[in-house]
C-alpha positions in Angstrom: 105.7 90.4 100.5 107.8 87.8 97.9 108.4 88.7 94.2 106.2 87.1 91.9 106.4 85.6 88.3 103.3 87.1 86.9 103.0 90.6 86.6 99.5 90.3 87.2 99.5 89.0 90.7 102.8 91.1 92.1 102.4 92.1 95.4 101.3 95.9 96.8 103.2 97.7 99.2 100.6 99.5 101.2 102.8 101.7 102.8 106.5 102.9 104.1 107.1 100.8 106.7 106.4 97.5 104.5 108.6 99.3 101.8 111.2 100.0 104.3 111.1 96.3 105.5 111.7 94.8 102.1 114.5 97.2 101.7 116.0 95.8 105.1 116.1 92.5 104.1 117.5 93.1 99.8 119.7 95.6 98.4 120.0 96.3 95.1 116.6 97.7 94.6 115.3 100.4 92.5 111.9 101.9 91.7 111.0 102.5 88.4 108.2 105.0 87.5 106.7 103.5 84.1 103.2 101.4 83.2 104.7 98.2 84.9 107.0 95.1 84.4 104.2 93.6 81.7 105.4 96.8 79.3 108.9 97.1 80.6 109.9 93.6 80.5 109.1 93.5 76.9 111.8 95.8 75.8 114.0 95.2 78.7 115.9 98.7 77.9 115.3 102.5 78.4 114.9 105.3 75.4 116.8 108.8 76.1 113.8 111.2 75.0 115.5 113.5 74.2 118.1 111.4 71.7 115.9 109.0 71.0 119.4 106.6 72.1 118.1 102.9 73.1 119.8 102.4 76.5 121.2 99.3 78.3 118.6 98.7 80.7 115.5 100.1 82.8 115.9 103.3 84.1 115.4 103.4 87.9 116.1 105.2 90.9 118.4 103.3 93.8 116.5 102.2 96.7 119.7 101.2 98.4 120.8 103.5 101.9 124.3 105.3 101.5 127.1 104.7 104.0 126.5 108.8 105.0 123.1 108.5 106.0 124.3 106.7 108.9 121.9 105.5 111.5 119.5 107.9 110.5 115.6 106.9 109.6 115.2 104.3 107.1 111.7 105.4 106.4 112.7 109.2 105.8 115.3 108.0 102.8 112.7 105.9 101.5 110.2 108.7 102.0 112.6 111.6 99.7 113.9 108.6 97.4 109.7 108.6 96.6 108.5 112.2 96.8 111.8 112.8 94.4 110.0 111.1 91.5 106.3 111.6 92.8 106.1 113.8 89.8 106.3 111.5 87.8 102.5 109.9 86.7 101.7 113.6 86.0 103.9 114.2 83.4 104.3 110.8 82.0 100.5 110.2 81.7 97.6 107.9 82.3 98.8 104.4 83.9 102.6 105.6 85.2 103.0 104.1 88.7 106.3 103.4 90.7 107.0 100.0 91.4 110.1 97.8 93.0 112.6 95.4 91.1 115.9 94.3 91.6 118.4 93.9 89.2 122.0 94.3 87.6 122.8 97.9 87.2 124.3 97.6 83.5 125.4 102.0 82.9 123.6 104.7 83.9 121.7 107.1 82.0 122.1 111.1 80.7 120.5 111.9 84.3 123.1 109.7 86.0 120.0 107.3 86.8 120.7 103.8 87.0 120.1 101.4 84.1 119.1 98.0 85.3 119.0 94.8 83.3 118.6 91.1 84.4 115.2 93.0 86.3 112.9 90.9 88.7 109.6 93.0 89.6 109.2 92.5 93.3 105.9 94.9 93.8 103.6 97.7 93.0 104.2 100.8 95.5 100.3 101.6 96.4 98.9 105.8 95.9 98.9 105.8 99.8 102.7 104.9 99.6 103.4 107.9 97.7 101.3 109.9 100.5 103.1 108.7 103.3 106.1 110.3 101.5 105.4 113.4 101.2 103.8 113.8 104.9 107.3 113.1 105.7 108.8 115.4 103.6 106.8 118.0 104.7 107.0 117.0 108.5 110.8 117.9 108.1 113.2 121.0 109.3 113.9 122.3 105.4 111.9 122.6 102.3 112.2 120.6 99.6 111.2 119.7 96.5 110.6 117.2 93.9 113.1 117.1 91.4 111.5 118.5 88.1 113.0 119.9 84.7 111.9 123.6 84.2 112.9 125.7 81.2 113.6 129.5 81.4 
């Protein structure tokens, strides 16, 4: 899988062990949840909804492993850094689907989420992707859950 310059033809992961490869061989990736480069690319920066504050950059979640993971399975902190954000297309709407860039990280937004400028779209991250996840998430010792905003 190599980046490409159209958004048209970028690349599919098909599943986690092709994501986990590409994030083996590059750091400094991040998914972003969102309609896709050919929308994003336009505006190059994120809006706080609830502000309405332009941001410095794409919001996106850090694909990148953290020293304290350790030698622990590559596919498992892809698989949660997914299901986290698998919420995502439901509440955002018709066309929201996660897909990989690289990038500068330029701040980070009100959720303490990266904001990444300078972005190159390396591919689209396929439904099945997103499956995978969440079989793994379930398949493990503790419960968890996608992180969600709920009001009381």
């Amino acid at each position: 899988m190599s980046p490409s310059t159209g958004t048209a033809e970028l690349p599919v992961a098909h599943g986690l062990e092709e994501l986990t490869r590409l994030m083996e061989r590059r750091r400094g990736l991040y998914v972003r949840w969102s309609r896709g480069p050919g929308v994003d690319l336009g505006r190059t920066s994120s809006v706080d909804e609830l502000t309405g504050v332009r941001m410095p950059g794409l919001s996106a979640n850090p694909l990148d492993v953290e020293d304290w993971w350790g030698d622990r399975s590559l596919l498992l902190w892809a698989a949660r850094r997914l299901y986290d954000y698998a919420h995502l297309p439901h509440e955002k709407g018709p066309g929201v689907r996660p897909w990989v860039l690289a990038g500068r990280e330029r701040g980070r937004g009100p959720d303490n989420e990266p904001l990444v400028a300078e972005v190159e779209p390396l591919c689209w991250i396929d439904d099945a992707v997103i499956d995978e996840a969440r079989a793994q998430v379930a398949a493990q010792e503790h419960a968890w859950g996608p992180l969600r905003r709920g009001g009381s």
